[in-house]
C-alpha positions as CSV (number, residue, x, y, z in Angstrom):
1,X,-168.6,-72.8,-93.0
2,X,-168.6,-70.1,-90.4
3,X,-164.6,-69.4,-89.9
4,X,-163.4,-66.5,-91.8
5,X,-160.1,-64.7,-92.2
6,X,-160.4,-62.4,-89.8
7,X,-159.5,-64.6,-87.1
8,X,-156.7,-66.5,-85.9
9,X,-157.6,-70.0,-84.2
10,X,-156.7,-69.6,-80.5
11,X,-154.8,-73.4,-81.1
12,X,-152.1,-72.1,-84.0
13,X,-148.5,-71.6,-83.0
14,X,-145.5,-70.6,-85.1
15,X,-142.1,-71.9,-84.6
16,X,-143.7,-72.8,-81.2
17,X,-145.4,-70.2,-80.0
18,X,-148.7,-68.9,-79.6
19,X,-149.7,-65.6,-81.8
20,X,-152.4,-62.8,-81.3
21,X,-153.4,-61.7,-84.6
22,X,-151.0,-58.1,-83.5
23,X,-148.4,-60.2,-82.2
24,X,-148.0,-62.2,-85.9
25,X,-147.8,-59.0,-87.4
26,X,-145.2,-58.0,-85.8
27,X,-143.4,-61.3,-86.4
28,X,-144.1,-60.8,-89.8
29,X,-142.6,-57.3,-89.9
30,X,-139.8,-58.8,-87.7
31,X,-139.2,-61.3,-91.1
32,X,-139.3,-58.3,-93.3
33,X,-136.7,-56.7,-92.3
34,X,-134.8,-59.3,-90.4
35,X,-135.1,-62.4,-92.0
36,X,-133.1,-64.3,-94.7
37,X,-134.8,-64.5,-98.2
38,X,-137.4,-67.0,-97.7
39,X,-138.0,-66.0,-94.2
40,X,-139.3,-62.0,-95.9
41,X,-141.7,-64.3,-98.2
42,X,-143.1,-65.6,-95.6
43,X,-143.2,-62.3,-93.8
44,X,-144.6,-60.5,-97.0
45,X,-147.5,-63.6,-97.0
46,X,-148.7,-62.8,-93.7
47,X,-148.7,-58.8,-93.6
48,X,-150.9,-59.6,-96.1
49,X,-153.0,-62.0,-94.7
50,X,-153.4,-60.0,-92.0
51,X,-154.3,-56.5,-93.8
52,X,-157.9,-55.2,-93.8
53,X,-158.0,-56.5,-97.7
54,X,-160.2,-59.4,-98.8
55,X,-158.2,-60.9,-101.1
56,X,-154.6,-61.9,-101.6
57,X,-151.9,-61.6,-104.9
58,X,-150.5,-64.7,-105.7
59,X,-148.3,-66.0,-108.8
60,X,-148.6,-68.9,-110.7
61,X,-145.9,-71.1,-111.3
62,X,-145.8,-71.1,-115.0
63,X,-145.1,-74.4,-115.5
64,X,-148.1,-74.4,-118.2
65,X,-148.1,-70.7,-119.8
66,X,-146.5,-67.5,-119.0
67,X,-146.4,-66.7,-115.0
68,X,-149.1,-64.4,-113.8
69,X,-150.6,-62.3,-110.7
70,X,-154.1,-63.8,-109.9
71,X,-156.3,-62.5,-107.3
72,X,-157.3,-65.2,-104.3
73,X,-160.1,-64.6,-101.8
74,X,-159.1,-65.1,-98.4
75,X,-162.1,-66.5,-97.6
76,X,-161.9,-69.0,-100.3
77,X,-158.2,-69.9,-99.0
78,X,-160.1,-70.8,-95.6
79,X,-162.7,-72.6,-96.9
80,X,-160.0,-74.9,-98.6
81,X,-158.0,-75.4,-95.5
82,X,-161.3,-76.2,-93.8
83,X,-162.4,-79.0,-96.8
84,X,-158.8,-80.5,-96.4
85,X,-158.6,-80.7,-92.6
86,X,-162.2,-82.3,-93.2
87,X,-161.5,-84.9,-95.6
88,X,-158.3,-86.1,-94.3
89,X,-159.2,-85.7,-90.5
90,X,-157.0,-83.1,-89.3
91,X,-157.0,-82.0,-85.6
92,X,-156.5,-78.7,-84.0
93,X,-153.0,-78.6,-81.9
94,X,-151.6,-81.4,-85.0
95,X,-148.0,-80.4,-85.6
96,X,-147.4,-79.2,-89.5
97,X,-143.7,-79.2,-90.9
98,X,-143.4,-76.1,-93.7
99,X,-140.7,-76.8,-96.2
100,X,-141.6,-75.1,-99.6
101,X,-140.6,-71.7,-100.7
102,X,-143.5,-68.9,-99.8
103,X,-143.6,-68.1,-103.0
104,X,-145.8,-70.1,-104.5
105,X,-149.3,-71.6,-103.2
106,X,-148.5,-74.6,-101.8
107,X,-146.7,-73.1,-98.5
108,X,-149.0,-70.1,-98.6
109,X,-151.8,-72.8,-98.2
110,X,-149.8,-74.3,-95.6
111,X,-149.6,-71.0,-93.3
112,X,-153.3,-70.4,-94.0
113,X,-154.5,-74.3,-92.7
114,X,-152.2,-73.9,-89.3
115,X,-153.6,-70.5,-88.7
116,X,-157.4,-71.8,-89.8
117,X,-157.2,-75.6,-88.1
118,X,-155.1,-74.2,-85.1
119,X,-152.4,-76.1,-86.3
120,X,-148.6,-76.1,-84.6
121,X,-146.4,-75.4,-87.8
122,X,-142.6,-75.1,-87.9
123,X,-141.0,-74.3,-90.8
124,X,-137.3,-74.9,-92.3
125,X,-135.7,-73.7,-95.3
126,X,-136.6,-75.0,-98.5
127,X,-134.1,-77.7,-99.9
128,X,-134.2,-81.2,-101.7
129,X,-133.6,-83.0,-98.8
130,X,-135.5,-81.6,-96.5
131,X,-136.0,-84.1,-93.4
132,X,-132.0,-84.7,-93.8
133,X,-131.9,-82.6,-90.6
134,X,-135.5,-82.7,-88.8
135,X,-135.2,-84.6,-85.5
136,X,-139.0,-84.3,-84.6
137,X,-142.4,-86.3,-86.3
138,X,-145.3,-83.9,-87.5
139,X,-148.4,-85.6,-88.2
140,X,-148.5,-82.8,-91.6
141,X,-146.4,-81.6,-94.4
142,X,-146.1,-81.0,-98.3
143,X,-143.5,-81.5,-100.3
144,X,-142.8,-81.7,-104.3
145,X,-142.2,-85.1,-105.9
146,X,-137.8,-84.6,-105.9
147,X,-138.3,-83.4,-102.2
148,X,-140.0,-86.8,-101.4
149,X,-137.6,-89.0,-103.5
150,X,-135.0,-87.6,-101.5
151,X,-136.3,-88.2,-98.1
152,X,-137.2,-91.4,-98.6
153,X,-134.7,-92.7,-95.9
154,X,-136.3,-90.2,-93.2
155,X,-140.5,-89.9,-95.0
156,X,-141.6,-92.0,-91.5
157,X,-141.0,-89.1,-89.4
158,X,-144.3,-87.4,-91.2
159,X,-147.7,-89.3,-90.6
160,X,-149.6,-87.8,-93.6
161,X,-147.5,-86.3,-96.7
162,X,-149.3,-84.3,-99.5
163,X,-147.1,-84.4,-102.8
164,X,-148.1,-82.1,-105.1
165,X,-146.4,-79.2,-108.4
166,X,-145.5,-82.5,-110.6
167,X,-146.9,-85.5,-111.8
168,X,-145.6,-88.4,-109.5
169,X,-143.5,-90.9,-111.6
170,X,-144.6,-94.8,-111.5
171,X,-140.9,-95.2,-110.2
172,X,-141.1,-93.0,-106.7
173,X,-144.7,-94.4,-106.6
174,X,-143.3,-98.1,-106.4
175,X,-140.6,-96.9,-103.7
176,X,-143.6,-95.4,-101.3
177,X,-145.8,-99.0,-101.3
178,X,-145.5,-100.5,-97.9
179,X,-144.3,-97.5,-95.4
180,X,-146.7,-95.8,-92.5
181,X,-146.8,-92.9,-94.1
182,X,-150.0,-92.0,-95.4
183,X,-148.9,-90.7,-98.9
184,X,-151.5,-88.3,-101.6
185,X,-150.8,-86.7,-104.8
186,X,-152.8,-83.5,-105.4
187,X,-154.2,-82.5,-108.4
188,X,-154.9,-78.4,-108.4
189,X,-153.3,-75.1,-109.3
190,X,-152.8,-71.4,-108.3
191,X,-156.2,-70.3,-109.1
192,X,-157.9,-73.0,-106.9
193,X,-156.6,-72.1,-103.8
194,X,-154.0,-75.2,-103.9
195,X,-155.0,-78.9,-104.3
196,X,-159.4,-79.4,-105.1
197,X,-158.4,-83.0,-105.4
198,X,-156.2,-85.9,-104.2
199,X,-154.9,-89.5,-104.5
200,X,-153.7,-92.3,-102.3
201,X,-150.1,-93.0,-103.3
202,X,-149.3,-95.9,-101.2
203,X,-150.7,-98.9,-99.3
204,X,-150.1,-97.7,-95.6
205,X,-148.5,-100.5,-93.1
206,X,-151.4,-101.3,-90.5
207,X,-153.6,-98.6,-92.2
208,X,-157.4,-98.6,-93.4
209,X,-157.1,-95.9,-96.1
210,X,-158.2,-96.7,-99.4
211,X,-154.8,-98.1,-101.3
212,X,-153.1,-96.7,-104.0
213,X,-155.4,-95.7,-106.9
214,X,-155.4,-94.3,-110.7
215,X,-158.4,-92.1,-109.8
216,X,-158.5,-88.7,-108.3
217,X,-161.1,-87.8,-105.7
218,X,-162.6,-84.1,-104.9
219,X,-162.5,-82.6,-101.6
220,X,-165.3,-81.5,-100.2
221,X,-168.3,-79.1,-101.8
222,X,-166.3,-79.7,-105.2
223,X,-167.6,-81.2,-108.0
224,X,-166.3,-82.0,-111.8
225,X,-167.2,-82.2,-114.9
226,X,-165.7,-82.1,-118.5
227,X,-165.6,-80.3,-122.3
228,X,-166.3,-81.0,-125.4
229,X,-162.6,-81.8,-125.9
230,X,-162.7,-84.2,-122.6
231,X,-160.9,-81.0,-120.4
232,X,-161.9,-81.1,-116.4
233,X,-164.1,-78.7,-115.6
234,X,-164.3,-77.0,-111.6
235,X,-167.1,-76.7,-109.8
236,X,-165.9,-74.9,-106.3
237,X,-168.4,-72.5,-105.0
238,X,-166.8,-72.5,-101.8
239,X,-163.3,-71.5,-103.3
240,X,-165.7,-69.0,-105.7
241,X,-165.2,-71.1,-108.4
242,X,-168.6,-71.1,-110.6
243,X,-166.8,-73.5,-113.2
244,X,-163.3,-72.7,-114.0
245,X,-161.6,-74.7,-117.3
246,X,-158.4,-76.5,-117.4
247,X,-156.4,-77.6,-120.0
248,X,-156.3,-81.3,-118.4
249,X,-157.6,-84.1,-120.3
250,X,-159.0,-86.5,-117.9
251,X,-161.8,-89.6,-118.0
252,X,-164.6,-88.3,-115.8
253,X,-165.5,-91.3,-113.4
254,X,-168.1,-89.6,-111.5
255,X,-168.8,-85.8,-110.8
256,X,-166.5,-86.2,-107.4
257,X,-163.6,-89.1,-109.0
258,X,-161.6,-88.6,-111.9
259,X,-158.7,-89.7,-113.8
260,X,-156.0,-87.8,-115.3
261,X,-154.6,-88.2,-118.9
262,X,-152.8,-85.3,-120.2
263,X,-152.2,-82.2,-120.8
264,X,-154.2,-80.6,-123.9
265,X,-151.5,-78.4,-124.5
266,X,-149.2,-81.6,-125.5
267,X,-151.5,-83.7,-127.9
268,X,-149.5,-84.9,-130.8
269,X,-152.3,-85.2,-133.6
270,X,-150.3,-88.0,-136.0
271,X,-152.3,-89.4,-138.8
272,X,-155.2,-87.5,-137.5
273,X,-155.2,-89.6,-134.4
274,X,-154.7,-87.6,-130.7
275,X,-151.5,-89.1,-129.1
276,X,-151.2,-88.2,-125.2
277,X,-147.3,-88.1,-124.3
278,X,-148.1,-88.5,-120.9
279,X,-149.8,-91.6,-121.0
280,X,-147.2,-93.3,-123.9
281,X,-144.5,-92.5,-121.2
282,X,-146.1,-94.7,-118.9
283,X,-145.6,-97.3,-121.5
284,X,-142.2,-96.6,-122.3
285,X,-141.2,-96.0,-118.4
286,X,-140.3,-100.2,-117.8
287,X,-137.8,-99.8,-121.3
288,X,-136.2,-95.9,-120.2
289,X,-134.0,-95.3,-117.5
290,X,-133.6,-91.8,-116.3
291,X,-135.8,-88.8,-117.5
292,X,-137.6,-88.4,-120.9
293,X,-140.3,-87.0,-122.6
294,X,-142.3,-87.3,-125.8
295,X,-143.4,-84.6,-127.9
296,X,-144.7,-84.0,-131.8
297,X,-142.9,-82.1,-134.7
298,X,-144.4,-81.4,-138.1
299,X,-144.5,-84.3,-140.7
300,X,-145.3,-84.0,-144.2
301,X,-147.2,-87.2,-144.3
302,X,-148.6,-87.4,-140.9
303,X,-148.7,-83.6,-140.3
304,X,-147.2,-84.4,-136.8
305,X,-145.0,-87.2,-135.3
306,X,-143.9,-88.4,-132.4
307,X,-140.3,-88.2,-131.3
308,X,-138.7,-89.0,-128.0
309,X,-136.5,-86.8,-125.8
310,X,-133.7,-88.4,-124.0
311,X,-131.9,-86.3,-121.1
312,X,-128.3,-87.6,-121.4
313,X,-126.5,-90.2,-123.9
314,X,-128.0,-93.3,-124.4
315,X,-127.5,-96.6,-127.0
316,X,-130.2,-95.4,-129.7
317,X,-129.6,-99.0,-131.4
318,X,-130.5,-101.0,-128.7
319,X,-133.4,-98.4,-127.3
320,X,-135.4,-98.8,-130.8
321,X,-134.7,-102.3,-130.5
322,X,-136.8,-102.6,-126.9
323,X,-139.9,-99.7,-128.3
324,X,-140.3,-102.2,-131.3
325,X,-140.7,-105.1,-128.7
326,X,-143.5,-103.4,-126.8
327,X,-146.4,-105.1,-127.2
328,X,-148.4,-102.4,-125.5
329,X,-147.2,-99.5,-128.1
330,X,-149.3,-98.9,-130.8
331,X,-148.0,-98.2,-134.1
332,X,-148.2,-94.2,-133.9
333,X,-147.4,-94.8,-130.7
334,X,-143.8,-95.8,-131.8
335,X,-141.8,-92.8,-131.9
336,X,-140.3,-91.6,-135.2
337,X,-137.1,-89.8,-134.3
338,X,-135.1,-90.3,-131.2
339,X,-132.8,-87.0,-129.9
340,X,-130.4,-86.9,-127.1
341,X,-130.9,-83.2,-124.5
342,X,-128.1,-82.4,-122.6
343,X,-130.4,-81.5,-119.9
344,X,-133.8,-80.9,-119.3
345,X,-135.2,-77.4,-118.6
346,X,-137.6,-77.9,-115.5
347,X,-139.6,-75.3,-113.1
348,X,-138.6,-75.3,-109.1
349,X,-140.9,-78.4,-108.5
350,X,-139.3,-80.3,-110.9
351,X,-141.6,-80.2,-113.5
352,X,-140.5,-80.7,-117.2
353,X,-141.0,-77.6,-119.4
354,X,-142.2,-79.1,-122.1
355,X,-142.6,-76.1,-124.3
356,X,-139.4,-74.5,-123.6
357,X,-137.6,-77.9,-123.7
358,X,-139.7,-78.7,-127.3
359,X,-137.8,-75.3,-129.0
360,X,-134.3,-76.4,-128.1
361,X,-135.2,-79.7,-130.5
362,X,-133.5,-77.5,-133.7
363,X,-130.2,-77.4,-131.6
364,X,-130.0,-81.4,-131.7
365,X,-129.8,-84.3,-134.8
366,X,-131.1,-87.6,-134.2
């Protein structure tokens, strides 16, 4: 890969216009000291993308573990634009449509592909709904899973939609089968420049991509592997990634395709066997409406059981009655203890916080 920071593709516009790498710093001084909140962060991003410096700051969202400051090499953040304008078949002078907040990766990536592919990016403010007022098609955007339930009614003015920040639920995945969209869910973090992986989400009208699919597939120059405990493993040496470990239980299908299970972080051991929330709540999704989660609490007998999180009130009778019917539940599987949460703690992408949400558990009776 011979493009390197240090340029600016003579294709890339902003807000519709063409930028010298002097004239975007002035913009981005301009944003600074101009511009509304999100307008500085985006500002901030590109003063420092354009500074001598080899390597960005960056913070992670915390979803998983305390938020942090990581380093990011600039050149690694162009290499990834590069493997994902490769594998999906993005062309300079595509149109790009920026609605996430600057602060976090996924628009940072953004910036960094239209300025590496020579991309034509607008951006709006970020919002839950945010094609509600977009009159124009871009062949390119991101969005988080709520942004994309949201624009369901408007999705067809975007050609190829990345959804990323939160696991996609098997109800938003049903609504997305059958549209011309070309919809993937990205598996990656802070620390890996964005998404190393991604996986068809829907079954394209008059399309030849691959359909919707349980496995996720690497970009390219990226390779997997797993630990002893069944935890993916990154091989990136492009995004300077010797072998990085994750915390994300998966069932390695080849050292480019993999599926996700869980987090390690959540296993319930009950009885001594490893329960995976994530994957008993697809089982209990058909029974559930609205949003749950499952988590473990110490047991005397079975040093940990399961117990099941309800946001809102709900008939507990007639719930137990429906998990007992489930022929697909095994009997651990089953949880013990049912409790009712006003309402759920998430991060901005709408991701459950698990953890946080777990120690509220003493405020609440069965």
């Amino acid at each position: 890969m011979d493009k390197t920071y240090k340029t600016i593709h003579k294709n890339f516009k902003f807000q519709g216009s063409h930028f010298s790498p002097s004239e975007l710093n002035d913009v981005a001084y301009s944003l600074i000291k101009e511009g509304d909140e999100e307008e500085r962060k985006i500002g901030d991003f590109l003063m420092e993308w354009l500074s001598p410096h080899d390597s960005v700051s960056v913070k992670t969202s915390g979803s998983t573990g305390t938020p942090k400051i990581v380093k990011l090499s600039k050149q690694a953040m162009v290499n990834s634009a590069l493997a994902t304008g490769s594998y999906f078949g993005i062309k300079e002078n595509d149109t790009a449509l920026l609605c996430l907040s600057a602060s976090h990766i996924a628009a940072k990536m953004m910036l960094v592909r239209a300025i590496v592919l020579g991309l034509s990016l607008d951006r709006i403010d970020p919002s839950t709904s945010p094609l509600s007022g977009v009159l124009k098609s871009y062949d390119l955007c991101s969005m988080v899973p709520l942004q994309l339930e949201k624009s369901l009614n408007n999705i067809s003015k975007i050609k190829l939609l990345l959804v990323g920040g939160a696991p996609v639920s098997a109800e938003l995945r049903a609504k997305v089968q059958k549209i011309s969209t070309r919809i993937y869910e990205t598996y990656g973090m802070t620390e890996t420049c964005s998404h190393i992986a991604v996986r068809p989400l829907n079954v394209p009208i008059s399309k030849d991509d691959k359909g919707a699919a349980d496995s996720f597939h690497t970009l390219p120059g990226i390779t997997v592997s797993e630990d002893d405990r069944n935890c993916l493993q990154i091989h990136a040496p492009d995004l300077e990634i010797d072998s990085l470990s994750t915390n994300d239980v998966v069932i390695l299908v080849s050292e480019t395709e993999f599926e996700w299970v869980g987090r390690w972080d959540n296993v319930v051991n009950s009885g001594g066997v490893k329960l995976f929330p994530e994957q008993i709540e697809k089982k209990l999704r058909p029974i559930i409406q609205g949003r749950f989660m499952l988590t473990g609490i110490p047991d005397k007998e079975l040093g940990e059981k399961l117990v099941l999180l309800l946001e809102g009130k709900v008939d507990k009778s007639s719930l137990r009655s429906k998990i007992e019917g489930l022929t697909t539940l095994e009997k651990l599987e089953k949880p013990k203890v049912i409790y009712e949460v006003e309402n759920f703690l998430c991060s901005e992408s709408g991701k459950l916080l698990r953890k946080e949400i777990k120690k509220t558990l003493s405020n609440h009776s069965e």
